[in-house]
N, C-alpha and C positions, 0 to 999 in steps of 0.2 A: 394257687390262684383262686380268688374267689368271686365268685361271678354273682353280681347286683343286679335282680333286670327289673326295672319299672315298670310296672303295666298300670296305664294311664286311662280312667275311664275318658272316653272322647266323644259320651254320648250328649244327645241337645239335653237333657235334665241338670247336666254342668254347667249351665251357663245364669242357674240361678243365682241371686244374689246376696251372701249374705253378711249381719251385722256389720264386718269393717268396710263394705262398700265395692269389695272384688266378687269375682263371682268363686265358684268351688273349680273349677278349673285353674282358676290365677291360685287359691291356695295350695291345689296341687303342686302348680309348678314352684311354688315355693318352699315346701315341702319336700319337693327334691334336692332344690340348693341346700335349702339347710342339712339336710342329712349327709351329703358328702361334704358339706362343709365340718361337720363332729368326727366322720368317719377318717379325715385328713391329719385328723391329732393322733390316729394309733400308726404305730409304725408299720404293720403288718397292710396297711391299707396299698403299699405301694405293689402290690400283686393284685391289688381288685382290675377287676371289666366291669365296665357299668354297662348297660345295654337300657333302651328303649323303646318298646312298644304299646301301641294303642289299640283303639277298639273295633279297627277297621280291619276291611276283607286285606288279606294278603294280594301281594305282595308291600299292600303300602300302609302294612301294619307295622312294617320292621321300620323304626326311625331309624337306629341305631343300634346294627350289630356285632359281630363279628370283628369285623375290619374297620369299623370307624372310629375315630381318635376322638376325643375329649373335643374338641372344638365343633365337630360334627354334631356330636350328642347335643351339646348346649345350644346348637344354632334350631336343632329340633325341636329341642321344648320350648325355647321361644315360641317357635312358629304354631304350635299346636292348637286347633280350635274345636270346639266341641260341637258336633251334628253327627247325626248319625242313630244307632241304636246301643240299646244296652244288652249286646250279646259278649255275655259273660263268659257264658262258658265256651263258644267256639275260640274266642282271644286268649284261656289259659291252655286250651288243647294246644295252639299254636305254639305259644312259650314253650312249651312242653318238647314241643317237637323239636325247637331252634333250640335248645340244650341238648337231647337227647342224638340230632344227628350228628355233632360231636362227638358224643360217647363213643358209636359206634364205630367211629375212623378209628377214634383211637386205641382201642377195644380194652376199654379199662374195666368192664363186667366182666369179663371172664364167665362168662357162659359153661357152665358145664366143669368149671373144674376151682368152685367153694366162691365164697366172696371175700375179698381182699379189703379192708379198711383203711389200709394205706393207700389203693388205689382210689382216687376218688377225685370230685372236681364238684366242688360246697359249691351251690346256687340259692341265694335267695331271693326269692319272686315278692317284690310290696306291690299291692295292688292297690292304688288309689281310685275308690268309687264313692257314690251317694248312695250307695248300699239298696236304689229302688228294686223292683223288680223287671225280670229279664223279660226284652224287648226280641221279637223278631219280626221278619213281613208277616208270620201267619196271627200273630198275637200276642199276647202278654203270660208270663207264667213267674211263678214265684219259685220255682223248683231249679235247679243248676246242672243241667246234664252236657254233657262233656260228650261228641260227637267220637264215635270212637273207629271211624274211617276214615285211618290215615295211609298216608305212602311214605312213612320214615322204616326203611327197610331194619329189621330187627323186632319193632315193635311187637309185634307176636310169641317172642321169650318171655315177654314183660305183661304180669296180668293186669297191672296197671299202668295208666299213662305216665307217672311219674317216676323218679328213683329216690333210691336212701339217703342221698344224700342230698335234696331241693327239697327245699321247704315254702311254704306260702305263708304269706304274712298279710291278713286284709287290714288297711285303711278305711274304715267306714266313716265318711264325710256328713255330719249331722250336725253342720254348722245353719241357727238359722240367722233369720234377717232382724234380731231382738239379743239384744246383750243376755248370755246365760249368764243362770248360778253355777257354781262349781259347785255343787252338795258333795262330791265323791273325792276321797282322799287318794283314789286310784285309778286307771284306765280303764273302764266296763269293756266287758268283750261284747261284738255284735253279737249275741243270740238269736235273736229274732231275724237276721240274712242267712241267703246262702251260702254267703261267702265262708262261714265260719264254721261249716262242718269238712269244709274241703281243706282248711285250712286246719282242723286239730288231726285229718288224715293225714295228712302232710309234715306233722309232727310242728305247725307250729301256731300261731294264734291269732286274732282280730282283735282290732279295738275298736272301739266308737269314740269318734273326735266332737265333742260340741264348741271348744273354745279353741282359741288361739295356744293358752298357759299347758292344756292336754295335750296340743298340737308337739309344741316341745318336748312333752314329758316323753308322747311315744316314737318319736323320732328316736332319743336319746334310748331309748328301753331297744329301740330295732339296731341301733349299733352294737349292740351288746350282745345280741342274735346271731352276730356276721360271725359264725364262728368255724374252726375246720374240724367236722366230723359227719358222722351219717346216724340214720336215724332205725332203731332196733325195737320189737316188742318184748319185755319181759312178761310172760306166764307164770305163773307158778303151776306145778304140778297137782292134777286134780286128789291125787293117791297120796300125797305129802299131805300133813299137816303138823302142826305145834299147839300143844297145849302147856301152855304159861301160866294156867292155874294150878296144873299137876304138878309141874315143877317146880313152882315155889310151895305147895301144901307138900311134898316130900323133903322141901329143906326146914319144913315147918317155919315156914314166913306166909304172910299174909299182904300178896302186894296190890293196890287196885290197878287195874289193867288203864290203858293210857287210852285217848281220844286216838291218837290214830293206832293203837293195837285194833281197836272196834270196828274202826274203818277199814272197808277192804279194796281201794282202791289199789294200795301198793300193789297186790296180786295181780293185776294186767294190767299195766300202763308201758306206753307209747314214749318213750324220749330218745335224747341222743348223747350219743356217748363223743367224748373232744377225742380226735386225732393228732397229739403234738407232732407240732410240725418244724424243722430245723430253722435255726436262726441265721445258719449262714447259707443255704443251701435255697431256704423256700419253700421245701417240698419236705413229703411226710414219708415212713418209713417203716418197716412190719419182716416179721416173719412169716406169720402164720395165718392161714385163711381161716373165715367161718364155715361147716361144712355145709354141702347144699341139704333141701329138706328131702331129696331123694335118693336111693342108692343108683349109683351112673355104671350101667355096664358097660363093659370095652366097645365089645359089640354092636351096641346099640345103635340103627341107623338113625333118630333125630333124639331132639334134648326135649323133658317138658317145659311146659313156661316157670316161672319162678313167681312168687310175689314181690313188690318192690320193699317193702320192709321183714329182715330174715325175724323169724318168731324163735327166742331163746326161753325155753323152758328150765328154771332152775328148782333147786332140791333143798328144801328148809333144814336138810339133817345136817348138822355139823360134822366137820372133819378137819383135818390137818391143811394147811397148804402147802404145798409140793414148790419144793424149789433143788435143782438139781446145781452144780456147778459147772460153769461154761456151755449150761443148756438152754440156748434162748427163748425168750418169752415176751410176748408184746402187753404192754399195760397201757388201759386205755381208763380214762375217768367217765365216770355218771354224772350227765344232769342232773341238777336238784329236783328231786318229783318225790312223789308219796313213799318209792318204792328206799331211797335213799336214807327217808327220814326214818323210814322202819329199821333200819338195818342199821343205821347211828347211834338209834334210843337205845338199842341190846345192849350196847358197848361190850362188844364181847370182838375187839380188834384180830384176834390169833383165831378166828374159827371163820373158814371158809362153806361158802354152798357153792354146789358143783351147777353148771349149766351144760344144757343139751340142746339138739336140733333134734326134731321128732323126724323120723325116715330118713336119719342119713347113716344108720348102722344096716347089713344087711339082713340079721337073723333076728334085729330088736327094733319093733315099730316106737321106741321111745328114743332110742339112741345111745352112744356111750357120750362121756364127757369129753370136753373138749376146753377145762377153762373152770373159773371159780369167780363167785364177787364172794369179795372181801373188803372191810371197812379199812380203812388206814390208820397207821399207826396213832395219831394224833385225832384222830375221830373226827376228821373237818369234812371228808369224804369219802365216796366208796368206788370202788377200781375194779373193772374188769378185767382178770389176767387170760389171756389166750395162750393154751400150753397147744402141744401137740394133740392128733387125736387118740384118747384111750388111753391118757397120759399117767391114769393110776398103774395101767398093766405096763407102760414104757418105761417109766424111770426109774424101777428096781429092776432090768432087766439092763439097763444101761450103767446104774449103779454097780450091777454087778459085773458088768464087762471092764469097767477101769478100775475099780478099787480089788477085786479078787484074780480075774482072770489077764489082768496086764493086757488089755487089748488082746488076746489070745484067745477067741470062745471056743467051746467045745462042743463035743455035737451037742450035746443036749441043750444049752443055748444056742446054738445056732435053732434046735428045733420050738422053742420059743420062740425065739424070734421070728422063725416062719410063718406061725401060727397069730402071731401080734401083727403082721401083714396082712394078710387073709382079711382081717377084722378090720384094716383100716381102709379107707377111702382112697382109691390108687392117685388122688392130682395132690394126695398129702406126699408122694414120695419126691419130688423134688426137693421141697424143704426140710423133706427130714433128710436127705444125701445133704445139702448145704451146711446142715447141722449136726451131725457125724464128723465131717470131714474140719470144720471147727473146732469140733470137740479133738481131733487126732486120731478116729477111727473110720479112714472112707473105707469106699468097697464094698460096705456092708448092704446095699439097697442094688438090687438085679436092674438089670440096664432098661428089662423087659417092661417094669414099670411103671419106666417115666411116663409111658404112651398112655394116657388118660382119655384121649376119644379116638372114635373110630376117623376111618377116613372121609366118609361120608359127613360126619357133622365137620369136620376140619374144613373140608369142600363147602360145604352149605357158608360154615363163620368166614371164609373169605371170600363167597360173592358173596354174601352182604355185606362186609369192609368195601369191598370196591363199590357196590351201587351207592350204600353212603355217603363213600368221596364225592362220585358227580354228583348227588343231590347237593350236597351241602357245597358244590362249586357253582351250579346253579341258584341254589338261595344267596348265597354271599355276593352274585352278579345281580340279583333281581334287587336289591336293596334300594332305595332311593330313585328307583324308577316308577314315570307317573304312571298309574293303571287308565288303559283305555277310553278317553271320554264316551259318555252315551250318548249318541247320537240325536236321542229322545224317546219319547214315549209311542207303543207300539199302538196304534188302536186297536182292540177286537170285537167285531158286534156281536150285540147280543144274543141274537135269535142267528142259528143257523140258516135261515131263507133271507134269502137277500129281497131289497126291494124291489128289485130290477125284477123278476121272477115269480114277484106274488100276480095273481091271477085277474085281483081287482084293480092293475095299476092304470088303466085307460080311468075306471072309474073315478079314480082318486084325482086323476087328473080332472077328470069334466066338472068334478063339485067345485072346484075353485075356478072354473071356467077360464080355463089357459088350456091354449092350444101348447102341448109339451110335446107332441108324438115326433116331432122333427128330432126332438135333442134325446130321443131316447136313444138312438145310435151313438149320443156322444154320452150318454150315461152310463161310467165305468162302475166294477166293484176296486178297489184300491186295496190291495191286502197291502199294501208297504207302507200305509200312510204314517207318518209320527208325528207328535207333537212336540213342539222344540221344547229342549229343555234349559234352564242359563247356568250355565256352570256357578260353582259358590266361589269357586277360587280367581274366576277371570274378573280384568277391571276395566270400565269400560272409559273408551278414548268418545268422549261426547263432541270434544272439539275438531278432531280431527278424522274419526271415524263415523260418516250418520248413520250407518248401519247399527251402532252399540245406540242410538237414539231411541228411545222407547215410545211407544204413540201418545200417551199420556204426557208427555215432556216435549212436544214439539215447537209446540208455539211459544212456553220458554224459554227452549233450546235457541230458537231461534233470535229473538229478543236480545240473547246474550253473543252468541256469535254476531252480530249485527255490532253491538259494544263491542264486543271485540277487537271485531277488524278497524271500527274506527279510533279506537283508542291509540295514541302513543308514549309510550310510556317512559317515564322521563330516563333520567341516568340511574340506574341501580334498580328499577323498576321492573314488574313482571308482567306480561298479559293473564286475562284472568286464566288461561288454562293452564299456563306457569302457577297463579296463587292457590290454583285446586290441586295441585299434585303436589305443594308445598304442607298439605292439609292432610294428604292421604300416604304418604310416605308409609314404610314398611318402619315396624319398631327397630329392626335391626336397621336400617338406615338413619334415622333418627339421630344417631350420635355420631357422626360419618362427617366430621367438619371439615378436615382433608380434600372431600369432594367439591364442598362449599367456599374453600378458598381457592381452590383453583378456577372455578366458574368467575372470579370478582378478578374487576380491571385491573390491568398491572398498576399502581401506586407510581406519581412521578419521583424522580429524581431529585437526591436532595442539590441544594444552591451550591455548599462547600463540600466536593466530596472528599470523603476522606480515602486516605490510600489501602487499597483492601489488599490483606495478606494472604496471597497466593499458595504458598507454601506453608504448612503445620508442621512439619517435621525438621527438628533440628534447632538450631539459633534462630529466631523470629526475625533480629536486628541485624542480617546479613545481606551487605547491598545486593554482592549481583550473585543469583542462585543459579545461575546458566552454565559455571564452572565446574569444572564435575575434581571434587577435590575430596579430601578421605574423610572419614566422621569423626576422626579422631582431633583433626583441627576446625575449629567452629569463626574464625577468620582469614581473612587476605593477608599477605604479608605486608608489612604495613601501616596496617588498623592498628590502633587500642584497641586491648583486651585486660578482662579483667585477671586470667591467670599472667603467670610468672613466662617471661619471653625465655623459649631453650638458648643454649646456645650456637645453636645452630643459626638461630635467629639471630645472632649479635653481630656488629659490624665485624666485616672482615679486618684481621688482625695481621700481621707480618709473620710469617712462620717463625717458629721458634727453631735458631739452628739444633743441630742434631749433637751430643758430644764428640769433641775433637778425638781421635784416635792418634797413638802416637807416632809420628812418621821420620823419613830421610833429615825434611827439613825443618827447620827450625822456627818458635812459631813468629820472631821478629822480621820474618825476609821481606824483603823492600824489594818492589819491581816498580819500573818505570814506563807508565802510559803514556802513550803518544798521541799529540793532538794536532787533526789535521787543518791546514789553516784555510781562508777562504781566496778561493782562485781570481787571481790578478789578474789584468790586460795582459800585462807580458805572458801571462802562463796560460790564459786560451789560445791565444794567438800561436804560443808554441804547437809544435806540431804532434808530440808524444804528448804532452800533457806530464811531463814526471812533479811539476812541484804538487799534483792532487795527490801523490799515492805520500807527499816526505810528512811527518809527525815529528811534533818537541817532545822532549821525555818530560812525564813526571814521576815521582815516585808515589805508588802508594803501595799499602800492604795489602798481602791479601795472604789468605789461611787455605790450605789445602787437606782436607778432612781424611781421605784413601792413599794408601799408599798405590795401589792398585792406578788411581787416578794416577799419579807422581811419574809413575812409567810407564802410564801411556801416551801423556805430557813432553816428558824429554823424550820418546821416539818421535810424535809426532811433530816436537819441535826441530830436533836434526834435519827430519825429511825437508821441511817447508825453509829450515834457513838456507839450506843447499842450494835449493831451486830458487831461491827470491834470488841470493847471490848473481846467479849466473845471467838472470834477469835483469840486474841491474847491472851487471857489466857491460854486457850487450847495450842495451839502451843507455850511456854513457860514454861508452864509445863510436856511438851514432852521433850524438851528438856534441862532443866533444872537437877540437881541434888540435893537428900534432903541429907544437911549437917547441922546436930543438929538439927533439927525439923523445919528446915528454908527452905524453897524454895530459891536454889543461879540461878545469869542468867549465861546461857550457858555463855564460855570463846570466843567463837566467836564474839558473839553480842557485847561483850566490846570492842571485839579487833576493829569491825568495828565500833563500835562509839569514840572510844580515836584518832582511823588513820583516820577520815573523811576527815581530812583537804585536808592530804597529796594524798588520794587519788580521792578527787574533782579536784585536780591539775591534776593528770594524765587523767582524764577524759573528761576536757575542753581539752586537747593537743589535744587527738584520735578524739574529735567529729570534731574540725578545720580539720582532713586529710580528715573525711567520710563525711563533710558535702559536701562537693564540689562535689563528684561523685553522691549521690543521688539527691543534687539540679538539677546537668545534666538530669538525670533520671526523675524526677516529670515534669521539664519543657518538653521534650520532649513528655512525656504521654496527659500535659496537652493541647500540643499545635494540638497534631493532634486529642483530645477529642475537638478540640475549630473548628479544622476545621470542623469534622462532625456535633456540635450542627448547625455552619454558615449555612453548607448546609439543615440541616431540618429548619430553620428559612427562608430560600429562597422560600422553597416549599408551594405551591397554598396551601390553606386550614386552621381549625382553632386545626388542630390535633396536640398537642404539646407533644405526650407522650415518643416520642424519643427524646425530649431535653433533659426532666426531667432525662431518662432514661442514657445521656452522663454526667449529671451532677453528679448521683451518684456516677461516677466512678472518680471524681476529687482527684486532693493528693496535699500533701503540706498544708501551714501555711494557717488559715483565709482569712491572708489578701491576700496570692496567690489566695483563692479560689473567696472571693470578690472582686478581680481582674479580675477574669475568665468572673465570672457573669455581670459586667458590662459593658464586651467588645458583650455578648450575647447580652443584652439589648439593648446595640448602635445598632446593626446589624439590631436588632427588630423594633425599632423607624426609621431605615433608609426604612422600608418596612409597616411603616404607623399601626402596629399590635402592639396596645395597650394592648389588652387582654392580652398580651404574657407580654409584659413591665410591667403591674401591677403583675403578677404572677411571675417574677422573681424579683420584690422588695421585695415581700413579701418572699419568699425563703430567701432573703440577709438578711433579718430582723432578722428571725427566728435562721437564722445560728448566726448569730452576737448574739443573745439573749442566745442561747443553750449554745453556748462558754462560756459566760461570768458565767453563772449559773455554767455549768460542774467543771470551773476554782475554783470557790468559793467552790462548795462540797469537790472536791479535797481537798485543801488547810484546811477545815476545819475537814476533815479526818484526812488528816494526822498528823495537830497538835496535837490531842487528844490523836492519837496512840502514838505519839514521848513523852508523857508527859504520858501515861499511861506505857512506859517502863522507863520511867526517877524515877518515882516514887518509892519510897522502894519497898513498900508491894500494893497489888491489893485493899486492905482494903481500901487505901487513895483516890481510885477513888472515 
C-alpha cells in the first residue's frame, strides 16, 4: 500500500493571483485532481491512500486521514481556503507523526533486531507551496526547522523525524500574474527554498512550477516517484580506492578517463533501491535483514536510536559473486544516480563489490559483509543482493555440509560453525534456521539464539505499541472536528500600574473639570475584558438575525428589510433574502438541482391522462395483475398470446377409450334399455304408482373392457333380479283381483302398457320445453362451483379437501361433469401441482367407471322386471 499525503499550503500569500485568472490555491487544488487522475492509469494504484493536510494548527490540519474514503478527501479540498501563516515546518513535523504512529502499532521497524526492506509502508508527502518564507506570530524567517517536541511515543529510536521509506517531494508555486517563457527544456529544482534541502534529505526532490505546461510535466515525473522501496546511503570506503590509470598502463592501453570517472559524486549518494512487490498478493517479501549500525547485546537494558536512512559502505575490490543452491537471497534494484552510472560504464557484469554496515560486527568497527552490488547481466542496471551475514565465511561451510558431509557434520564443522555464530548478529538466527531447514538441514541454529533482546527492551517495545494504539485512536477520532472558537482578543495594558492607583488621579481629574470622584467606586480594572472577534468561517443572517447586522450597514440594512417586508413576490419568485442566499451558496451546493426541483410547485395535471404502468416486472400487456399466478405463464386463460397454446390449454376432448381386453363376452352383445314413460292420470291416481318404476326395451350395445368387471356384473345382477322379483310379486298381487282362481293384472297396468307409445310421444315434447330452463340452471351452479374449485387450486398449500368438497356438488350429464373436472385439472397443471392432477384423473376414472356399471345394472333390472310382467303366470319365471 502506498500512501500519498498532500500537504496543502493554506497560507494568505495563496490567494494571489496568477496569469490564468485563479489564484495559486485553485492551482493547487487542481494539481491534485490531475495527479490522481495519471496515477488511476497504473494498476498498482489501487492499493494507494491518499491523505490530506494543511497548514493549520492541529487538529484541523488533518482534512483527510486515516479513515476517510475518497468522497471525504474530495469534499476537502473543495472546501479549502487559504489564511493563515506559512508554518512550514510545524505542518511537515505533523505529517511526519500521522505516518509514523502507524508504524509503530504496527511494528514494522523492528527496533533492535536489523532492518527489513520487505517490511515497509512507501509514503510520499507533495507539498504544494509558493515557496515564501516561513511565517509565525513571532516573525518571519527563511530557515525550516522542524519542532522536534513531540508525543508520538517511539520517536526517540528514531534520530530523525522521518523514515526510509517517505520521501518529500516540494511543489514550488512561482506562477506569476504575466504569461512566462518556457526557456527550460526541464523542471528547475527550488534551490533557493527551504523546502528543497529537506526534501534531497528525504531522498527526494523540488521543482519550481512557473507555467501551466511544467505544471503537467511534474505531476507526471511525481507519478513515476510513487514507487515501493526505501531509501539507503551508499559510501564508499575511505581505505578502498581504484586506480584505472594503472590498470590500463599495465595492459599497456591508453584509456582517457570518462566525465563521470572524475566526478565523485557516485562515492556518497543518497537513493532508493525498488522493493518488488507481488502481483497477486500486493505486498513485498524478503528474507534477509540489513544489519543494525551497532553490535546488540542480549543483555542490554535499552536500544540506541538509529538513523532513518541505514549507511551501506561498499568495497571497490572486485570478487566473485556467491551464489549457493537452495540458498535464499533477496535482490533488490538501484535507482538511476551517479553511483549506477559508474558501475555500468566498467561493464565488467561478473565482478561484484562487497557492502557493509560500519559497527554491526563485534570485534570489527568496519563490519563483515552482508551483500554485493553488481551490474546486471544485460548492463541496463545495478542490483543489490542481500546474502546472509559473513556470507563469504557461510557458504563454504554450508557447501561443505551437503555436498561432502551428506548433512552429517562432524566435529570439526560443527566447530566452525560455532565460531561462524559468535561472528554473527544473533536477530540473523531466525532467518538463517528458516533457511537451513529449506535447505533440508534444520536443527543446526541453538534454540538459545533466537532470543535477540532482553526482557527489558521487549517490555519498553510493547508499552510503546500500546500508548501508540490510543494515540493513533485518539488522532483518528479528532479528524474533522472544529477546533474551539476564540472567544476574542484578550486585552493586556501596558504599564503594570493601573489608572485607578496612580497617585495624580484626583488631579487628572480637576484639569478637565468633571467632578469624577463619585464614579471612582464604579471604576473597575477588567482583566477579562476581550475584543470580539468574527469568525472567517460564519455567514451572517442580516435578514433575519440584527445581531450579524454590522453598524456601518444599518441604515441600509434597514432600507431593505423595509422592501422586503413589503414586497410580494409573484409565483416562482424570491424575497430578497431568498435572492442573497441564492448568490452565496456553497460550491458544493451549486450543482445540487435535486434540492431545487423539489422546492418548485408541483406541475398540473395533464388533460388526457394516460394510463401509468403500475407494475415493471413481467408482461407489461397483462390486464388484471392482482392474481397471483406462476411466471412461467405471462396470460389469463383465455387471452391471446403470442406463443403456441399447450395442450392443456385445448378444448376438452372425449376421452380416448382404453384397449379392449379380451373377455367372457362377446364384442356384438346386444342389451335392451328401458324407457320409462311419462306418468298418466290413471297412474297418479293409482295408489302404488307401479306404471313410474315399468320401461320398453331397446337394444343397444355396449362393450365391457374387465373381465373382473363381467363378475361383479352378473353377482350383482342375480342379487338385484331376486329381490326386484319378489317385489313385484308382492305389489301385483295387491293390486290385482282373483277372478276364477287366477290372479288378473290390475286394468291400470295394461292400460299403461297398450298406450306406451302414445304416451313416450307426449313425454319427449315436455322434456324439449324443461330441458332448456334446467340446462340454464346446472350451468350456472356449475360455473360459479368451477369459480370456487379455481380459487382453492390458486391457494399456497397441498390441502385439496375444498375441491373435492365443490365437486360433490356438481349437476348435470357425465360428460358436463367430465367437462367440469378437466377445466380443474388445466387450472392445476397451470400451477405446476401434480398431486392434485393425478387425483382428479383418478376421480374422472372412477366417475366414468360407476356410470357405465350403474347404466348396465339398470338396464338389466329393468329387463327382467318388464318380462316378469309380460309373462302369464309368476310360475314361468
Amino acid at each position: 500500500m502506498t500512501i500519498i499525503v498532500f500537504l496543502v499550503d493554506t497560507s494568505a500569500s495563496m490567494n494571489q493571483r496568477t496569469y490564468t485568472g485563479t489564484t495559486l490555491l485553485d492551482v493547487a487544488k487542481g494539481a491534485v485532481e490531475t495527479f490522481m487522475k495519471i496515477r488511476s492509469r497504473d494498476p498498482n494504484s489501487r492499493w494507494d491512500r491518499y491523505m490530506l493536510l494543511t497548514f493549520e494548527d492541529p487538529p484541523a490540519n488533518v482534512k483527510a486521514g486515516w479513515k476517510e474514503n475518497h468522497a471525504t478527501f474530495m469534499k476537502e479540498l473543495k472546501n479549502l481556503e487559504a489564511f493563515g501563516l506559512t508554518t512550514l515546518g510545524p505542518a511537515l513535523k505533523h505529517t511526519f507523526d500521522l505516518l509514523n504512529i502507524n508504524r509503530m502499532t504496527s511494528g514494522i521497524d523492528t527496533y533492535g533486531m536489523g532492518r527489513c526492506p520487505f517490511y515497509l509502508e512507501p509514503a510520499v508527502i507533495i507539498c504544494l507551496t509558493d515557496g515564501r518564507k516561513m511565517t509565525s506570530t513571532s516573525g518571519a524567517s527563511s530557515e525550516l526547522n522542524l519542532p522536534m517536541n513531540t508525543a508520538v511515543p517511539g520517536s526517540e529510536l528514531t534520530k530523525e523525524p522521518f523514515r526510509w521509506d517517505q520521501r518529500l517531494f516540494g511543489v514550488v508555486l512561482r506562477m506569476a500574474a504575466t504569461p512566462p517563457v518556457d526557456a527550460f527544456t526541464y523542471i528547475p529544482s527550488a534551490d533557493d527554498t527551504a523546502i528543497d534541502v529537506m526534501c534531497e534529505v528525504t531522498g527526494g526532490r523540488s521543482y519550481t512550477i512557473s507555467s501551466q505546461r511544467t505544471l503537467i510535466q511534474c505531476l507526471e515525473s511525481l507519478v513515476q516517484k510513487c514507487q515501493s522501496g526505501v531509501v539507503v546511503c551508499f559510501e564508499k570506503l575511505p581505505s578502498d580506492g581504484l586506480l584505472f590509470g594503472n590498470e590500463n598502463e599495465k595492459n599497456g592501453e591508453k584509456r582517457s578517463t570518462s566525465p563521470s570517472l572524475q566526478n565523485q559524486a557516485w562515492q556518497n549518494c543518497r537513493r532508493l533501491i525498488y522493493v518488488p512487490r507481488s502481483a497477486l498478493r500486493g505486498c513485498t517479501g524478503g528474507h534477509w535483514p540489513i544489519p543494525e549500525a551497532f553490535w546488540h547485546d542480549i543483555d542490554s537494558p535499552s536500544l540506541p536510536p538509529r538513523t532513518a536512512h541505514p549507511v551501506l559502505k561498499f568495497s571497490c575490490n572486485a570478487c566473485e559473486p556467491v551464489v549457493l543452491e537452495n540458498l535464499p537471497f533477496d535482490k533488490y534494484e538501484l535507482e538511476p544516480s551517479p553511483l549506477t552510472q559508474f558501475i555500468l560504464e566498467r561493464r565488467q557484469p561478473n565482478v561484484a563489490w562487497q557492502v557493509f554496515v560500519g559497527g554491526s560486527a563485534k570485534y570489527n568497527d568496519m563490519g563483515l559483509p552482508f551483500g554485493y552490488l553488481k551490474a546486471s547481466t544485460s548492463l541496463t542496471s545495478v542490483n543489490l543482493f542481500v546474502m546472509p551475514y559473513n556470507y563469504p565465511q557461510l557458504v563454504p561451510l554450508l557447501d561443505e555440509l551437503f555436498k561432502v558431509h551428506k548433512c552429517k557434520p562432524t566435529p570439526k564443522w560443527r566447530q566452525q560453525f560455532d565460531t561462524y555464530l559468535k561472528t554473527m548478529p544473533v536477530y540473523y538466527a531466525t532467518p538463517l534456521k528458516r533457511a537451513l531447514a529449506r535447505m533440508g538441514a534444520p536443527n543446526f541454529i541453538p534454540e538459545q539464539n533466537e532470543n535477540c533482546l532482553s526482557y527489558a527492551v521487549v517490555s519498553y517495545l510493547k508499552r510503546l505499541k500500546n500508548q501508540a494504539k490510543m494515540e493513533y485512536d485518539r488522532l483518528v477520532a479528532s479528524v474533522g472536528q472544529c477546533p474551539p472558537s476564540c472567544p476574542g482578543i484578550k486585552v493586556t495594558p501596558r504599564s503594570q500600574t493601573s489608572i485607578l492607583e496612580r497617585a495624580d488621579f484626583h488631579q487628572l481629574l480637576a484639569q478637565h473639570r468633571y467632578d469624577l470622584s463619585s464614579l471612582k467606586q464604579e471604576l473597575k480594572d477588567c482583566d477579562t475584558f476581550l475584543l470580539h472577534v468574527e469568525l472567517p468561517n460564519s455567514t451572517a443572517h442580516a435578514y433575519t438575525n440584527p445581531f450579524d447586522i454590522q453598524r456601518k450597514d444599518l441604515l441600509g440594512q434597514i432600507a431593505r428589510m423595509r422592501v422586503n417586508f413589503l414586497r410580494i413576490p409573484k409565483t416562482g419568485g424570491y424575497y430578497l433574502h431568498q435572492e442573497e442566499n441564492l448568490h452565496t451558496a456553497p460550491v458544493q451546493d451549486m450543482g445540487n438541482y435535486q434540492e431545487y426541483l423539489k422546492k418548485l410547485p408541483q406541475p398540473l395535471r395533464e388533460i388526457e391522462t394516460m394510463p401509468v404502468r403500475q407494475h415493471t416486472f413481467g408482461n407489461p400487456f397483462k390486464v388484471n395483475k392482482n392474481i397471483m399466478i406462476d411466471e412461467a405463464d405471462e396470460a389469463m386463460p383465455g387471452q391471446s398470446t403470442g406463443r403456441k397454446r399447450p395442450a392443456a390449454d385445448s378444448p376438452a376432448a372425449s376421452p380416448r377409450p382404453n384397449k379392449r381386453r379380451p373377455g367372457p363376452l362377446p364384442r356384438d352383445v346386444t342389451v335392451q334399455q328401458l324407457l320409462s314413460p311419462l306418468p298418466s292420470p290413471t297412474s297418479s291416481n293409482s295408489p302404488d304408482g307401479v306404471s313410474a318404476n315399468l320401461f320398453f326395451p331397446i337394444d343397444i350395445p355396449i362393450t365391457i373392457d374387465d373381465e373382473s368387471e363381467v363378475q361383479q356384473l352378473e353377482n350383482s345382477m342375480s342379487n338385484h333380479i331376486g329381490s326386484s322379483l319378489e317385489n313385484l310379486t308382492n305389489h301385483i298381487r295387491d293390486g290385482a283381483v282373483e277372478t276364477n282362481g287366477e290372479l288378473e293384472i290390475d286394468l291400470s297396468i295394461s292400460e299403461t302398457i297398450t298406450n306406451g307409445d302414445s304416451e313416450l310421444v307426449h313425454r319427449n315434447n315436455r322434456k324439449k320445453s324443461t330441458d332448456s330452463a334446467n340446462n340454464f340452471k346446472v350451468q350456472e351452479c356449475n360455473f360459479n362451483l368451477q369459480k370456487l374449485a379455481i380459487i382453492e387450486v390458486r391457494k399456497p398449500g397441498k390441502c385439496y379437501d375444498g375441491i373435492f368438497k365443490h365437486l360433490q356438488s356438481l349437476q348435470g350429464s357425465l360428460e358436463t361433469r367430465c367437462h367440469f373436472i378437466r377445466n380443474v385439472m388445466n387450472e392445476a397443471a397451470r400451477f405446476k401441482k401434480q398431486l392434485l392432477v393425478s387425483r382428479l384423473e383418478e376421480l374422472m376414472q372412477s366417475l366414468v367407471r360407476f356410470s357405465s356399471k350403474e347404466k348396465l345394472f339398470l338396464k338389466s333390472t329393468n329387463i327382467t322386471g318388464v318380462r316378469s310382467i309380460i309373462f302369464d303366470s309368476p310360475a314361468d319365471l
